[in-house]
C-alpha positions as CSV (number, residue, x, y, z in Angstrom):
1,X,46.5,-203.3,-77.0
2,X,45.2,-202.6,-73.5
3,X,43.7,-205.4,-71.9
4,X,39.5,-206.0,-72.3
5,X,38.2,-208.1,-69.6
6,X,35.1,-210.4,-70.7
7,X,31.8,-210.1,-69.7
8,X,30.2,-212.5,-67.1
9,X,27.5,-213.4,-69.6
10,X,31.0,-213.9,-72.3
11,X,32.5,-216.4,-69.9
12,X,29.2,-218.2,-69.1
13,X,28.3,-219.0,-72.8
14,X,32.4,-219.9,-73.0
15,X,31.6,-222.3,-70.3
16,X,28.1,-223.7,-71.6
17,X,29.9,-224.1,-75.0
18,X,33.2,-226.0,-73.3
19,X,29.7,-228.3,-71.7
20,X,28.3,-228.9,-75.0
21,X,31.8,-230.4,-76.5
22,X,32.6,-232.3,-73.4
23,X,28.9,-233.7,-73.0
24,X,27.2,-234.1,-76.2
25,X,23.2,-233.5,-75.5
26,X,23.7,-232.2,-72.3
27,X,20.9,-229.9,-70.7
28,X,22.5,-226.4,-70.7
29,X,19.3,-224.4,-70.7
30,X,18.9,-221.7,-68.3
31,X,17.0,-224.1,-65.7
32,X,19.4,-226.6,-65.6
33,X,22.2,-227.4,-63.2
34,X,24.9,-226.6,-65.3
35,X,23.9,-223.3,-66.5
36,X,23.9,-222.4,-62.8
37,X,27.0,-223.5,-62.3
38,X,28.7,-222.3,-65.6
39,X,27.2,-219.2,-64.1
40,X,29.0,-219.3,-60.4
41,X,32.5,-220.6,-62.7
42,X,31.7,-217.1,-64.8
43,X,31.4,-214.5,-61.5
44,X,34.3,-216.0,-60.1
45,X,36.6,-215.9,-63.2
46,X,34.9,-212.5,-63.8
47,X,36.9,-211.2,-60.9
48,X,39.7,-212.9,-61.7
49,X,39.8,-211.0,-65.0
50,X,39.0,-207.1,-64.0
51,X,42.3,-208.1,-61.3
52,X,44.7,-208.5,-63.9
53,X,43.4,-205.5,-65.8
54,X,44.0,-203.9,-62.6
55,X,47.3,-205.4,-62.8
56,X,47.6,-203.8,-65.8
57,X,47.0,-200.5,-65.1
58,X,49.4,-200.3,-62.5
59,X,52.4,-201.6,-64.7
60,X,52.0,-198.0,-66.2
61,X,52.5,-194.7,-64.6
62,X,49.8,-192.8,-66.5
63,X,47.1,-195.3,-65.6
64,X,48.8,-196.4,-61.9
65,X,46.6,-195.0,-59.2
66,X,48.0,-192.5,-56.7
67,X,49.8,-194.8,-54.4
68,X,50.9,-196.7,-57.5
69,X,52.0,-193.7,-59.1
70,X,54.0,-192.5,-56.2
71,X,56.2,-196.1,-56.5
72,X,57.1,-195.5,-60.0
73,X,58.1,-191.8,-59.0
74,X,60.5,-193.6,-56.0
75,X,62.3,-195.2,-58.6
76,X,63.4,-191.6,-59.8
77,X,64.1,-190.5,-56.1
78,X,60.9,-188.4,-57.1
79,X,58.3,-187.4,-54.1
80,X,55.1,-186.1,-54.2
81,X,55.6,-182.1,-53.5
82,X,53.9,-181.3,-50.4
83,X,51.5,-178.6,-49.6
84,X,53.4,-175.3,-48.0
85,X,52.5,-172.0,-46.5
86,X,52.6,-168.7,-47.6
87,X,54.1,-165.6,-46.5
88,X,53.5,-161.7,-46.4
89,X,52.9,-158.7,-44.0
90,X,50.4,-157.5,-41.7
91,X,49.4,-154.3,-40.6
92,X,48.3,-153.2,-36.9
93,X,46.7,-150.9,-35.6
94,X,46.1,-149.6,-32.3
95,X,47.4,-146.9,-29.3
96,X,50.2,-145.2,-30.9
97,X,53.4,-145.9,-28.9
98,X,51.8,-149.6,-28.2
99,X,55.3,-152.2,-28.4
100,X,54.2,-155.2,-30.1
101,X,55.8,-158.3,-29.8
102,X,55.8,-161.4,-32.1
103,X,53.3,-164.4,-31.9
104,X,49.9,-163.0,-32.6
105,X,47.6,-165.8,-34.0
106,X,45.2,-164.1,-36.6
107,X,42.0,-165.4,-38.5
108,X,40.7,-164.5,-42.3
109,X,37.0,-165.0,-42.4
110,X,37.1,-168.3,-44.0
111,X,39.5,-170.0,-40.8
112,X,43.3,-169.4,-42.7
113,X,45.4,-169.1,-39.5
114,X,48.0,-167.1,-39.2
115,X,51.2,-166.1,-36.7
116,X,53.1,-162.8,-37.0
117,X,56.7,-163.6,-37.3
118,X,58.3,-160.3,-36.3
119,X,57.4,-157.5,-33.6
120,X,56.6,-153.9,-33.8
121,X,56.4,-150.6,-32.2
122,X,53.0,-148.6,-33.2
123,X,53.7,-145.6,-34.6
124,X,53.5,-142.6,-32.4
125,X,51.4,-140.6,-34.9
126,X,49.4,-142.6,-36.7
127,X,49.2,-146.1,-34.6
128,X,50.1,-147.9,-37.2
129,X,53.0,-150.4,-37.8
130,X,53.6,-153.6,-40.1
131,X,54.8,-157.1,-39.2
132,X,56.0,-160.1,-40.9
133,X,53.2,-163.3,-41.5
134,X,53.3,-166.3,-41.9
135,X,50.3,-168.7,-42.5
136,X,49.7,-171.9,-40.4
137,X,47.2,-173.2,-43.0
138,X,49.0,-174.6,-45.4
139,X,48.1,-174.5,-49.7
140,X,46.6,-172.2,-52.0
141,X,43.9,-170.8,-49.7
142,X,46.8,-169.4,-47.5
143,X,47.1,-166.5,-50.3
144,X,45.8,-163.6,-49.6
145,X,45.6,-160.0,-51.3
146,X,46.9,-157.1,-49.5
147,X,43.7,-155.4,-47.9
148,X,42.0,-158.3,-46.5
149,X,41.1,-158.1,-42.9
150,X,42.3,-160.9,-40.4
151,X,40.8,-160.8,-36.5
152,X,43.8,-160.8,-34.2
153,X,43.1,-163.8,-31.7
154,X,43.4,-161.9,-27.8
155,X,44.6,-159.0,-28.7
156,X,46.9,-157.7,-26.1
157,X,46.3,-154.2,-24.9
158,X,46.6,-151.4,-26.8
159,X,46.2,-153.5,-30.5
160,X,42.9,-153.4,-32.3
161,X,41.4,-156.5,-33.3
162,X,41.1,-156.1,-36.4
163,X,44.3,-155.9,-38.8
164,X,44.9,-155.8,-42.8
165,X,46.9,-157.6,-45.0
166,X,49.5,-155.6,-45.9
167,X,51.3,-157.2,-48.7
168,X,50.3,-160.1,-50.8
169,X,51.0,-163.4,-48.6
170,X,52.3,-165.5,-51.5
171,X,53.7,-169.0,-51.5
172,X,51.0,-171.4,-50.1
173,X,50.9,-174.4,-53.0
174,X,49.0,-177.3,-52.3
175,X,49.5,-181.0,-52.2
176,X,50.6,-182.1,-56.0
177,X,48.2,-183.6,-57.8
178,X,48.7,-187.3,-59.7
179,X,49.0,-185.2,-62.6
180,X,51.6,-182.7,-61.8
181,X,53.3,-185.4,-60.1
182,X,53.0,-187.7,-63.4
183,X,54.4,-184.7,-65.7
184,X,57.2,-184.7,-63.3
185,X,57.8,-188.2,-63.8
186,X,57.4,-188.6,-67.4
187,X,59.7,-185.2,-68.0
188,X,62.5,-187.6,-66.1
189,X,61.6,-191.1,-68.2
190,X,61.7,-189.3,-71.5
191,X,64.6,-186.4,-70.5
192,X,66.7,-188.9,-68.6
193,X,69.5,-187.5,-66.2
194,X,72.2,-185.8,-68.1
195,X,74.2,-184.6,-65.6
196,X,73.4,-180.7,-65.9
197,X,71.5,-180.0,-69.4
198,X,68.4,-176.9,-68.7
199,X,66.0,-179.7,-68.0
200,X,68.2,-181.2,-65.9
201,X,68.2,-177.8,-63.7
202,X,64.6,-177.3,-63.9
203,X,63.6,-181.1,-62.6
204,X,66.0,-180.1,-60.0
205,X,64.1,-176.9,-59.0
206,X,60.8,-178.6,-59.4
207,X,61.7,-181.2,-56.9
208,X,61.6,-178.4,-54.0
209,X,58.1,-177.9,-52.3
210,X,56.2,-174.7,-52.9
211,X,57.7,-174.7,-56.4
212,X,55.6,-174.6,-59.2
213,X,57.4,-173.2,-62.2
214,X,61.1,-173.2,-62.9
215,X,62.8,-171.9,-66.2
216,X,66.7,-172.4,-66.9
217,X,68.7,-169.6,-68.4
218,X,71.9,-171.3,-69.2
219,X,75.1,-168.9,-69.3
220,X,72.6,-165.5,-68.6
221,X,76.0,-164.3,-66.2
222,X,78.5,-165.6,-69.0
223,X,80.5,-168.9,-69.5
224,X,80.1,-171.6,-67.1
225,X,76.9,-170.1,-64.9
226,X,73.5,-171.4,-65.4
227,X,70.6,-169.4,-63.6
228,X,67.4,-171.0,-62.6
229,X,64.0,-168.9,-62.4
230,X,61.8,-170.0,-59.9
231,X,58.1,-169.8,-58.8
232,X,55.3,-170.4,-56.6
233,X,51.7,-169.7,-55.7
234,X,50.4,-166.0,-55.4
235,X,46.7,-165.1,-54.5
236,X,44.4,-167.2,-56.9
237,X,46.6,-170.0,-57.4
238,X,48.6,-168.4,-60.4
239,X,52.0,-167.9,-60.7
240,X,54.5,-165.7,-59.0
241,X,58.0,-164.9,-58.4
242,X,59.8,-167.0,-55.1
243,X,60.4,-165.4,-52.0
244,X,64.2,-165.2,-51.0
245,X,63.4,-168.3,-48.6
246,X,62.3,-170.7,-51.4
247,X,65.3,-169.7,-53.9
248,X,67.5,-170.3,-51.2
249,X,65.6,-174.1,-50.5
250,X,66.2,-174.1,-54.6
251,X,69.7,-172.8,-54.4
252,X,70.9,-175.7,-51.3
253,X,68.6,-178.4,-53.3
254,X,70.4,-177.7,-56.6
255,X,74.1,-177.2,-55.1
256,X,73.7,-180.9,-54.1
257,X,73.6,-182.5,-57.5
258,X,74.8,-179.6,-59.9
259,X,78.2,-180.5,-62.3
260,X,81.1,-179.3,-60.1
261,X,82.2,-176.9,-62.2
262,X,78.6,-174.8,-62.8
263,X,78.5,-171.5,-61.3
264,X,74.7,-171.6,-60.2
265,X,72.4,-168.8,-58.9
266,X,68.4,-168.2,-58.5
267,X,68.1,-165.2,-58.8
268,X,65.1,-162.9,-57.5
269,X,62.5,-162.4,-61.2
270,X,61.0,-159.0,-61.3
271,X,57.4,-159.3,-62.9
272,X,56.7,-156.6,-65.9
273,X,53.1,-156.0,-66.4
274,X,51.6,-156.3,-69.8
275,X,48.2,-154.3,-70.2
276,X,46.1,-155.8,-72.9
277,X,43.4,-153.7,-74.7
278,X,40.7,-155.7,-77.1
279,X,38.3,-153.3,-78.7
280,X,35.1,-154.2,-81.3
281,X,34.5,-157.7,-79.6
282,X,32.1,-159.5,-82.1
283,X,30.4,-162.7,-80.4
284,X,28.1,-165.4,-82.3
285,X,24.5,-165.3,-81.9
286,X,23.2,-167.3,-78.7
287,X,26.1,-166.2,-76.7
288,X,25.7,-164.1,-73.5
289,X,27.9,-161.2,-74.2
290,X,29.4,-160.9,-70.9
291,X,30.0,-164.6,-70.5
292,X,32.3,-164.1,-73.5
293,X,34.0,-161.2,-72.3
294,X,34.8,-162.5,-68.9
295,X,36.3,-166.0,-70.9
296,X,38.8,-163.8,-73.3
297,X,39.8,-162.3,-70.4
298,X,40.5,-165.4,-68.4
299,X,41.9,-166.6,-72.0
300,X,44.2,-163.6,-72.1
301,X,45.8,-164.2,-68.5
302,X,46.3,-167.7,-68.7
303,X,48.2,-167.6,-72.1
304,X,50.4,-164.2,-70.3
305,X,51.1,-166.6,-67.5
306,X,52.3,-169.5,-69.2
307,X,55.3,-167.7,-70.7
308,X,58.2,-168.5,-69.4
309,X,61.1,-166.2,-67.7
310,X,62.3,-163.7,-70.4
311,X,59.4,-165.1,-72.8
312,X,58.0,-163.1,-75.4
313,X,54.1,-162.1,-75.9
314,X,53.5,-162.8,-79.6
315,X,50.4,-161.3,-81.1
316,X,49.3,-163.8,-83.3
317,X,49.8,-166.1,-80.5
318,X,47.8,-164.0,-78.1
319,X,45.5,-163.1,-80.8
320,X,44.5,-167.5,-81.2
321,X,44.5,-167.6,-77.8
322,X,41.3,-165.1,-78.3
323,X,40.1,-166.4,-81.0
324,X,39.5,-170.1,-79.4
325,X,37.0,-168.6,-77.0
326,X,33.7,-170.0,-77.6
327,X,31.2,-167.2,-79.3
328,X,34.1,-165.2,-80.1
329,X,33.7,-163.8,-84.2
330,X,35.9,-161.1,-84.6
331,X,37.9,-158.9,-82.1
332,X,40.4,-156.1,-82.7
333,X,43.8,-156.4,-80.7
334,X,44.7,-153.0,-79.9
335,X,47.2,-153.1,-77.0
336,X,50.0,-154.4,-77.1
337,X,50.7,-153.2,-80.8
338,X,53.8,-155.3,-81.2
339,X,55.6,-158.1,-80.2
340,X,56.7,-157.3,-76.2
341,X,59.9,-159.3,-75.0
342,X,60.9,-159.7,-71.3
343,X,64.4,-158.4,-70.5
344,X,67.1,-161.4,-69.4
345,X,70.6,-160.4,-69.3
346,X,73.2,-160.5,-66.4
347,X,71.4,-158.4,-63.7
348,X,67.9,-159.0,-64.7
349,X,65.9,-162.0,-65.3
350,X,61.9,-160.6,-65.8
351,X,58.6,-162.7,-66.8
352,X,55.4,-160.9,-68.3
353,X,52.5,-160.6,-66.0
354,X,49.1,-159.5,-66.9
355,X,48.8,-156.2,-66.1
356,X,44.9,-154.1,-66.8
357,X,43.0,-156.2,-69.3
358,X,40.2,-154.7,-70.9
359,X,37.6,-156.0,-73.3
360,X,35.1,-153.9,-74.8
């Protein structure tokens, strides 16, 4: 059993007590000498005490405090992931004709920096024209949906100011936590290193920064090939298919340690939106009604993004996931009206996404 330290006042009386057998009659009241210094010998053993349960806490990774923690992980040649940027497109505006050239620093309204990547001609007609982005700022914040606006630091002549997102930039993941970095660990004490088993594959994977998700489909192109589904950070934090760059970071990491004779790939996941329709929501008295609506909703994405590549969306699962919502009574699941199963085969690999979610 973990280790109680005793109280001051526990180790004083233990001290006053040791007095008393030592020195039969002797004055231990709380005016006397040797209660004060049975109470100095208490604080200083006090300390003494709360270091070894310190000690204590630190012999085990899911107590261990973060620098702790990152020393048991070293023993499993495992690092704490570090925090990455994202990437998407941009779209300028300006004097049609206007040639563009890569480099432009650009602002979102809360400070996420970012440098265009790529140059562009504006088109002659319409003045328009797109340009790869990358994000300076690193972690979650650097997501951003398509149709935000970014201010284009000194805009060189003939380029408006003021640009827009143009496709999701997806990919900034921040700094893993002690917990993410503790399920890593455990997942290797109690999986071991088998020298190429699926979890084998996905601790691999998971090693990579900017991964946060990463499913083995063992043989999906036939005998001897083992697939690996990766994933990172979209806008909001939640899951979403990795870019070509980070598959290839998974590729080269993997390609390092894999069993010689694997034949291994990452290949690109296509998400398949799932539209979910709840009708005749019932909640318990004392509930606000659209507190509970917004929660099943929240409820219903979270369970569609936990299932893993080629996953199936149960609806009895779905349907608990609903029914665990606090105020929720009664609800009627009316879209999907069966089972739905994402595709996996040998030139596909698809995960379920929520798609429109609508509670009524």
């Amino acid at each position: 059993m973990p280790y109680d330290p005793p109280s001051v006042e526990d180790l004083r009386d233990d001290a006053l007590q040791a007095y008393r057998n030592l020195v039969p009659g002797a004055d231990v009241s709380p005016d006397s000498e040797i209660y004060a210094r049975a109470m100095v010998a208490a604080a200083v053993a006090s300390q003494v005490c709360y270091g070894v349960r310190y000690v204590e806490d630190q012999v085990f990774p899911d107590t261990a405090d973060s620098a702790n923690l990152e020393r048991h992980a070293a023993i499993f040649e495992i690092e704490r992931l570090e925090a990455t940027t994202s990437t998407g497109t941009l779209e300028l505006s300006g004097t049609p004709g206007t040639v563009v050239a890569a480099g432009l620093t650009a602002l979102h309204a809360d400070g996420t920096e970012f440098i265009t990547t790529s140059g562009t001609t504006l088109d002659a007609i319409t003045g328009l024209g797109t340009v790869d982005l990358d994000s300076v700022t690193t972690g979650t914040v650097a997501n951003k949906s398509a149709g935000d606006d970014l201010e284009v630091q000194t805009p060189p002549v003939g380029v408006d100011a003021t640009a827009t997102v143009a496709a999701d930039c997806t990919g900034g993941t921040d700094e893993e936590t002690d917990e993410a970095l503790l399920a890593r660990l455990l997942t290797r004490m109690r999986a071991g290193n088998a020298g190429g088993t699926a979890t084998d594959y996905e601790q691999w994977a998971s090693a990579v920064d900017g991964v946060l998700q990463a499913d083995c489909l063992a043989l999906r192109r036939g005998p001897g090939t083992v697939s690996v589904a990766v994933y990172s950070a979209g806008v909001g934090g939640v899951r979403t298919p990795a870019n070509a760059a980070l598959r290839a970071a998974v590729l080269a990491a993997i390609e390092l340690v894999r069993p010689i004779c694997a034949d291994v790939d990452v290949p690109a996941v296509t998400e398949v939106t799932q539209a979910v329709t709840v009708s005749i929501l019932e909640y318990e008295s004392g509930y606000d009604e659209a507190a509970v609506r917004a929660a099943v909703e929240e409820a219903i994405e979270a369970h569609i993004y936990a299932l893993e590549t080629g996953g199936t969306l149960y609806r009895s699962r779905l349907g608990r996931a609903i029914s665990l919502v606090d105020g929720v009574m009664d609800y009627d699941l009316t879209v999907p009206a069966a089972n739905v199963t994402a595709t996996v085969d040998s030139t596909t690999a698809e995960v379920l996404a929520p798609g429109a979610v609508t509670v009524t």
